[in-house]
KEGU-485912 format. One record per residue: residue in one letter; x, y, z of N, C-alpha, C, CB in turn. Coordinates in steps of 0.2 Angstrom, whole numbers, plus 5000, padded with zeros to 4 digits. Glycine has a CB too. Layout:
<sites>
aXYZXYZXYZXYZ/...
</sites>
This chain:
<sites>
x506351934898506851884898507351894892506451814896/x508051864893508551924887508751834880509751984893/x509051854877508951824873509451754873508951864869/x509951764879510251684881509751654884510751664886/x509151674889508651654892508351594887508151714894/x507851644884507551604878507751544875507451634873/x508551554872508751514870508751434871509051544869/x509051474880509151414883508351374885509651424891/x507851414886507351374887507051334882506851404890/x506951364874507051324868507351244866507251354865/x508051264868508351194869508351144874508851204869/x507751164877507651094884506951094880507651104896/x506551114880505851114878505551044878505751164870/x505951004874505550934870506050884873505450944859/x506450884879506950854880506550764883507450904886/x506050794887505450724889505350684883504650744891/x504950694880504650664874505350644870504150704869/x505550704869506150674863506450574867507350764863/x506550594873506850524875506450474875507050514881/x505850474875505250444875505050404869504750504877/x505350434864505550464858506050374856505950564859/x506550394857507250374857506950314861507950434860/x506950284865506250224869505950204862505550274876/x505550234859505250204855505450184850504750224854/x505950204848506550194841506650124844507350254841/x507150114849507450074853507249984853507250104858/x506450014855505849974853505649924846505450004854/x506049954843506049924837506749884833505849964833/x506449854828507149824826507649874824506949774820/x507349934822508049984817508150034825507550054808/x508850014827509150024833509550084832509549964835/x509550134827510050174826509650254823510550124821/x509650284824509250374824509450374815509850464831/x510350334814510050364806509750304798510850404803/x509550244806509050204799508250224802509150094800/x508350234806507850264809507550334804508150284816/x507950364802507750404800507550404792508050454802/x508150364791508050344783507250294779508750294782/x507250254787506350234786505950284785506050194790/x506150324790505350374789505550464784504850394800/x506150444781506150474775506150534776505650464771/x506450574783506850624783507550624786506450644786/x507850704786508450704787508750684792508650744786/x509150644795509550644801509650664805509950634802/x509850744805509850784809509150794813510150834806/x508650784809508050824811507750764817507350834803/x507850684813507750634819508250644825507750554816/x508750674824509150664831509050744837510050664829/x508750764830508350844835507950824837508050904832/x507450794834506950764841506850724847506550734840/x507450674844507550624850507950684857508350554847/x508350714855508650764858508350834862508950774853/x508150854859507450904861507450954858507450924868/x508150944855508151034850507551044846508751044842/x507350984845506650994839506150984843506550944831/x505751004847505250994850504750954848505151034851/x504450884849503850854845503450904846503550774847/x503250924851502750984851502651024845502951024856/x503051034842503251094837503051044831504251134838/x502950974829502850944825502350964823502950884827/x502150964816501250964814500950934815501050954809/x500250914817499650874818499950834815498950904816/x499750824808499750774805500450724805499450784800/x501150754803501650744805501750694810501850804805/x501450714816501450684822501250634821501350704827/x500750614820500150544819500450504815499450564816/x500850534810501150484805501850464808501350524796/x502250504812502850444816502550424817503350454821/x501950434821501650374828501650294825500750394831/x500950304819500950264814501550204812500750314810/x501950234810502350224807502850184808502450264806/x503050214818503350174824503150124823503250184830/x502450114826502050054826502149994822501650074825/x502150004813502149964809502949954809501749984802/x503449974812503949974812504049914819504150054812/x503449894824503649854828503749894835504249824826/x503649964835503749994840503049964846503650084838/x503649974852503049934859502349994858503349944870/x501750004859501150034859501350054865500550014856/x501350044871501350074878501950124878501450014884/x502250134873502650174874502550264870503250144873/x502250204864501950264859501650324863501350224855/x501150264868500450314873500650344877499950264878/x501350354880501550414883501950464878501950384889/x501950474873502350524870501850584873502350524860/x501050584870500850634875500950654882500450634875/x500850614887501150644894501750674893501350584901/x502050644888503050674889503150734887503750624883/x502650744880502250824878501950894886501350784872/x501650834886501250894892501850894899500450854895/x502350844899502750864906503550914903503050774911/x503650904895504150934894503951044894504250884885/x503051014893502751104894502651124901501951124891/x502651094903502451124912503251134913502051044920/x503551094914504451104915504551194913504951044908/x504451174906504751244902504251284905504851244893/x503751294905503251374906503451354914502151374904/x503751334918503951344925504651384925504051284930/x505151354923505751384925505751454919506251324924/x505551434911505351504909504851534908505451514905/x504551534913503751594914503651644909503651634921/x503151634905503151724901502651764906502751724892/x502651844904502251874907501651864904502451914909/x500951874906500151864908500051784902499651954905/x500651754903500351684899500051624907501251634894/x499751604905499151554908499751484909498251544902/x499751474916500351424919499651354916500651424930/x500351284913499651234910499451204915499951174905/x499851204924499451174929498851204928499651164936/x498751264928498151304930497451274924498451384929/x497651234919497251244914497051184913497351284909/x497351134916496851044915497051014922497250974906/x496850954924496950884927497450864927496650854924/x498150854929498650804926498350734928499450824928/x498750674924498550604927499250584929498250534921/x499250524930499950474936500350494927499750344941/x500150494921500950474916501250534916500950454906/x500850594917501250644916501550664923500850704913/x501450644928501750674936502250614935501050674944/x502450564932502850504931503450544925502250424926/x503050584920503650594916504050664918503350594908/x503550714923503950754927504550744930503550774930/x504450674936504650644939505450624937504150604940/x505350594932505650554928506150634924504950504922/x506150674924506550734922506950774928506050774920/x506450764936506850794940507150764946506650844942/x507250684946507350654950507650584946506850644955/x507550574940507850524936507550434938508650534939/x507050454941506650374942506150354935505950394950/x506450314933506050284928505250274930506450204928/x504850304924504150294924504150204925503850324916/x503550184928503450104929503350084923502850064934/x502950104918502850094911503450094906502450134908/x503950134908504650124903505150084908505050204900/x504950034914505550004917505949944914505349974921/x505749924908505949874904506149914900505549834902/x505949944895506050004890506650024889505750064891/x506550084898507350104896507750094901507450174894/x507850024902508650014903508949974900508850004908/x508749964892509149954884509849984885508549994877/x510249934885511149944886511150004881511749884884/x511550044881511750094875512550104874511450174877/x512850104870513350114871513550194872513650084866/x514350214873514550284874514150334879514450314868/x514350394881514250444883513450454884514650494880/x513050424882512250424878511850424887511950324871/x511450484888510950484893510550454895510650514892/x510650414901510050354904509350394906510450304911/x509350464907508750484908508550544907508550484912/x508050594906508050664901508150694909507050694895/x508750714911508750734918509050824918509350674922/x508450824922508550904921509450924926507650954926/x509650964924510350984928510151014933510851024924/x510651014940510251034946510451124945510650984956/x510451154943510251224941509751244939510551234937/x509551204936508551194933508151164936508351144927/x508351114939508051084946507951144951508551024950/x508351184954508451234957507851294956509151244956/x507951304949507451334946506851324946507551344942/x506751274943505851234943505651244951505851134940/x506051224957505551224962505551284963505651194969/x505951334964505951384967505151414962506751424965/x505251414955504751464954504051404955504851504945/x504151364956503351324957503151344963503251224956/x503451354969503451374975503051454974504251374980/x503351484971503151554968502551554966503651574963/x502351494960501851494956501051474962502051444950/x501351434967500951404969500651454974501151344970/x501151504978501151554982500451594977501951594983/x500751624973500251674968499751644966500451694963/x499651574968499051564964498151564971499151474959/x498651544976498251534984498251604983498851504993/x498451664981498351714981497651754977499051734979/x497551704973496951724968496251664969497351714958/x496151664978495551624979495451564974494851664978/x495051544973494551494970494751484964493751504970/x494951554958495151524953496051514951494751564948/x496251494956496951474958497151414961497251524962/x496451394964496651324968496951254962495751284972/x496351264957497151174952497851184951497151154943/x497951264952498551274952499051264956498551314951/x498551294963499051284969499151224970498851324975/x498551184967498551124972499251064968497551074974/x499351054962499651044957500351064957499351064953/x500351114958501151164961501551104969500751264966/x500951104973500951104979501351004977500151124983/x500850984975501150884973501750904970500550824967/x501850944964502550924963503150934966502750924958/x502751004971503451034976503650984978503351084982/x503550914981503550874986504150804982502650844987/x504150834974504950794973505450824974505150784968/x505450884977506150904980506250914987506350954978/x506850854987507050834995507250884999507750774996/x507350954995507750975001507751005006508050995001/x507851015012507651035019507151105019508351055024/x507251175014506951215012506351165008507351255009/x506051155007505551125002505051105008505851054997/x505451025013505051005017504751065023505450965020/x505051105025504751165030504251185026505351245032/x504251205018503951255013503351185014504551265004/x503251135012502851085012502451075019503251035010/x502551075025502451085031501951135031503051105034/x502251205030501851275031501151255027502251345027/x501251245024500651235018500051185019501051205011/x500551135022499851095025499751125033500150995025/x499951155036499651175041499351235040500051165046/x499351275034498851335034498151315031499251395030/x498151235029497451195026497251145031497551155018/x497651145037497551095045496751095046498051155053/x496551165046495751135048495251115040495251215054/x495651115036494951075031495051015032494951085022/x495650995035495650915036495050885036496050905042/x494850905041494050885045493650915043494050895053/x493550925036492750945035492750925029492551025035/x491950895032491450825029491150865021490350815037/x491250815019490950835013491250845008490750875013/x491050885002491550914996491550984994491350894990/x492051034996492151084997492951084990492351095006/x492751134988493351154982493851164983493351184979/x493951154991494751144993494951044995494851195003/x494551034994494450954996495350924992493550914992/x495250934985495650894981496550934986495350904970/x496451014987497051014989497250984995497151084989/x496550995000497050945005497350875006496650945011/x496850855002497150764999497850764994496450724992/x497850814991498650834988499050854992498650884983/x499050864998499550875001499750855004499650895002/x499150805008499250765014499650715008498550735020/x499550695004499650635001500650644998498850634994/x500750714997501450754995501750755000501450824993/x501650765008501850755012502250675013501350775016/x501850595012501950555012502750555010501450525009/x502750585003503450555000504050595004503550574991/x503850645008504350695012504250665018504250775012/x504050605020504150565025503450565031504650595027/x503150625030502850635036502050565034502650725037/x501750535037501250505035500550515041501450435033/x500550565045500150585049499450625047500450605052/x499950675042499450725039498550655034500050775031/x498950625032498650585026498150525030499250535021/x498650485037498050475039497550495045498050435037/x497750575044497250595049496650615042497550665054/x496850645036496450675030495850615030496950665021/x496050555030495850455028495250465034496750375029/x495450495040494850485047494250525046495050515056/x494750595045494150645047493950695042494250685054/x494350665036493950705029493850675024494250755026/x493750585024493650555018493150495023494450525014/x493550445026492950385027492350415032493450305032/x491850365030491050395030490650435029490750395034/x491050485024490950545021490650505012491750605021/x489950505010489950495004490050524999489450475003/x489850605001490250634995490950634996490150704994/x491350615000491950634998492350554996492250685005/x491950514998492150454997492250434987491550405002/x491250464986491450494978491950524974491050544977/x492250594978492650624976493350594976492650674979/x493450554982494150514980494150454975494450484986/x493650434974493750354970493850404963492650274971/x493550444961493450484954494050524954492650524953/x494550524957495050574960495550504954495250584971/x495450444957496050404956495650354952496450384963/x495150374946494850344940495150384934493950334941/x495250454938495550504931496350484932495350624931/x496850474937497150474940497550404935497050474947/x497150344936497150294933497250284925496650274934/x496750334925496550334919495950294916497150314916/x495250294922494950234920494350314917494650164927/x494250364918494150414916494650444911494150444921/x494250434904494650454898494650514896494550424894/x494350564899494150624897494550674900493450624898/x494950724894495250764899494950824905495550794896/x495050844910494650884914495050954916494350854921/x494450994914494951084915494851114922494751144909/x494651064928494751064934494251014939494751124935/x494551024945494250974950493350954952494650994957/x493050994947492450974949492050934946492051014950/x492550904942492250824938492450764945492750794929/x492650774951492550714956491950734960493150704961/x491550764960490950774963490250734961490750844964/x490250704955489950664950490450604947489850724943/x490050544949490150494945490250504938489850444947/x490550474935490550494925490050434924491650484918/x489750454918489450394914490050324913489250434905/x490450344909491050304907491550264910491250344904/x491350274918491850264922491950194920491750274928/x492650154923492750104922493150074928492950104915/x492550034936492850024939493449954938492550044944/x493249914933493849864933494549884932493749824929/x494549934927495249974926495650014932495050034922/x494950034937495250074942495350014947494850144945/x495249934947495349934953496049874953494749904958/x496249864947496949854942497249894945496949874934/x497249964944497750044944497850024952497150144942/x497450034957497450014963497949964966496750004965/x497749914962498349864966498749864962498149794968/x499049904956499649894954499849974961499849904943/x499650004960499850084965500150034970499050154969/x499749994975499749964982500349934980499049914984/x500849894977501149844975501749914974500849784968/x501549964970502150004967502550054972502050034961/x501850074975501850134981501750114987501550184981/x502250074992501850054998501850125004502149975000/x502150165003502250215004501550245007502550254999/x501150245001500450265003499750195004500150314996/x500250155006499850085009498850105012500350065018/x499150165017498250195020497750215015498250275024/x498150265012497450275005497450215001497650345000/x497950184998497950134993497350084996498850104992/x497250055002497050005005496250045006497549985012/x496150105009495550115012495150145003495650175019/x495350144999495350164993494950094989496050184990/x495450054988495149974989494549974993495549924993/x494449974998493949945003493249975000494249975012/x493450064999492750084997492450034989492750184997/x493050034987492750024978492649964980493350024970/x492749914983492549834982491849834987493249754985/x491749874990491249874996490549904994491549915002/x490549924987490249954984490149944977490449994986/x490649894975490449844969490649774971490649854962/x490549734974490549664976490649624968489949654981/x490349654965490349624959491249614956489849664954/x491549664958492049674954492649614955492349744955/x492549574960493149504959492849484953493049434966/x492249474952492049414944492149424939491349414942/x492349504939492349514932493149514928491949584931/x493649504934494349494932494649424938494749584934/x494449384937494549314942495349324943494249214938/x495849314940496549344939496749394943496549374933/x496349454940496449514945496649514953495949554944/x495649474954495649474960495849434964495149474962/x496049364962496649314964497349344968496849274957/x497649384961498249414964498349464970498549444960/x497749504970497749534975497349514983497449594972/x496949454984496949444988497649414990496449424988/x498149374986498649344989498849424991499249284984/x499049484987499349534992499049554998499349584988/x498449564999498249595005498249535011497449615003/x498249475009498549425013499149435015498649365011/x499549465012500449485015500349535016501149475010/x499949585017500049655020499949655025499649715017/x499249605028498949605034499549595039498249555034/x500149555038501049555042501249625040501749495039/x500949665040501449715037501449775045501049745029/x502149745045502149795054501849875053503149815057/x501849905047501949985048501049995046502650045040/x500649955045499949975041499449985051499649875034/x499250045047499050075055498450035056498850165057/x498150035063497550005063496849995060497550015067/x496750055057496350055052496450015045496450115052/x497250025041497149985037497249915037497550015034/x497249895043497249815045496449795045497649795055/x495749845048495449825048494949835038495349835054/x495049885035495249865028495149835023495449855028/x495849795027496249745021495849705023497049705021/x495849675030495349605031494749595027495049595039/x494349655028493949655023493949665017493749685024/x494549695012494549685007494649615005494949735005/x495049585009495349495007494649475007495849445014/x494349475012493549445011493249445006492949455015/x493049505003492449514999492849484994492149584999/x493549484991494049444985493849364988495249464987/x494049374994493949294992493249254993494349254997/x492649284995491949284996491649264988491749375000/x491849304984491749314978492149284975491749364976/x492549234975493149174971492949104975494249194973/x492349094977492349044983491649014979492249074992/
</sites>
């Protein structure tokens, strides 16, 4: 790589967070980068470097970091926004180690789990859709020329798929210890709309066409659910729910493997994981009132993925009945949702029958 390369990848490095950053400032009463900075007793330049990205929080000290956090906080800063500095950290590094790959450095899909904040703050970089957690946040008026979102420029865009397509090629290339990568590669390929991508997205799920149908848990399981599910946002929704017939419902292990797919996803699983075979095991810790929260905000936010969202439901309440009691609120609202889905012209036959049942056991249990 020569030395404009570098440079230029340095200066996007911390461009997520820095905004994320700038959000959390925002959030408080001191509305401005240089009282902002004068409270927490460094130079101006350095606070507008971070908001910005020159200064990478990443690059911040341990402790350094903990003390803005802190500090925000006593300052009035929202805490839900605090809590995504890290996703913004971990999507500002995937970005950069994609479009500037070093040689024999270890890509970060390859090496953890991502959850929904950091595929939200990726998102949120190459398509400009507001995370649902900053929808209030950040569309705080601003005056002047000032960036409504850390948006990668379509040159970078251009770049980031191209080499994730690459990355994800080469990693199908290295068996079994390449699959979080490929499969991870593969979901974010799927934010880009363009006609190359979709063919590129296509191939891919048809060269994993027959795991579709196989029962069980196999350590390709989580990639075909990633793609049938990637496919959804590029329009197609056949793949997903053919996945939902003949490789998830009345399958116990795999039924396991999805609910625990979308409890780390959630976040009702707190623990990070340095790959996919923590869904073959329920966790001690799990927390399904959290995940069935996550669930119907997903159902409400993404109706896109109505099939999984619903048959996802169906297994978690069918299998704790208990769980209307423990959130009377919760389950209240969602049964009035699944009451309005059941009119819902596009929900396939399957997810009609479901809902009916998910409404029951909500309202079985409020009665």
């Amino acid at each position: 790589m020569n030395a404009k390369g570098v440079a230029r990848g340095r200066a996007t490095t911390g461009t997520v967070a820095g905004f994320v950053l700038r959000v959390a400032r925002e959030s408080t009463s001191i509305r401005t980068q240089a009282g902002m900075a004068e409270a927490m007793a460094v130079d101006p330049a350095t606070w507008q470097g971070w908001e910005t990205g020159r200064r990478p929080l990443s690059h911040v000290k341990a402790g350094v970091l903990l003390d803005i956090r802190r500090r925000l906080l006593a300052l009035g800063a929202d805490p839900g926004v605090l809590h995504l500095l890290d996703p913004a950290m971990d999507a500002d590094r995937v970005i950069t180690s994609t479009i500037y790959p070093e040689v024999n450095s270890r890509h970060p899909l390859a090496a953890w789990v991502h959850t929904r904040d950091t595929a939200h703050m990726i998102a949120w970089a190459l398509n400009g859709t507001v995370p649902p957690a900053l929808t209030r946040r950040a569309a705080t008026g601003r005056r002047g020329p000032v960036a409504k979102a850390p948006l990668l420029s379509a040159p970078d865009r251009s770049v980031f798929f191209a080499h994730l397509r690459e990355a994800a090629e080469s990693a199908l290339r290295a068996g079994e210890d390449g699959l979080l990568l490929h499969r991870q590669c593969l979901y974010l390929c799927s934010y880009d709309q363009g006609s190359e991508a979709t063919s590129w997205m296509a191939h891919a799920l048809h060269r994993n066409r027959d795991l579709i149908s196989v029962r069980g848990w196999t350590p390709h399981w989580a990639t075909v659910r990633s793609t049938a599910a990637a496919l959804v946002r590029l329009g197609d929704h056949r793949p997903l729910r053919d996945f939902i017939d003949r490789g998830l419902a009345g399958d116990d292990s795999a039924e396991v493997a999805n609910l625990n797919y979308w409890a780390y996803w959630f976040g009702s699983i707190r623990e990070s994981q340095s790959d996919d075979g923590f869904m073959r095991h329920v966790p001690a810790n799990w927390e399904p009132v959290h995940l069935l929260s996550g669930l119907a905000i997903g159902l409400q936010q993404a109706p896109a993925y109505m099939d999984l969202y619903v048959h996802s439901l169906w297994a978690l309440l069918t299998t704790n009945r208990w769980l209307p009691l423990a959130d009377p609120v919760l389950a209240d609202g969602l049964a009035t949702q699944t009451a309005q889905l059941l009119d819902h012209e596009g929900a396939s036959p399957r997810a009609r029958r479901e809902l009916s049942a998910v409404h029951y056991v909500l309202r079985e249990n409020r009665t």
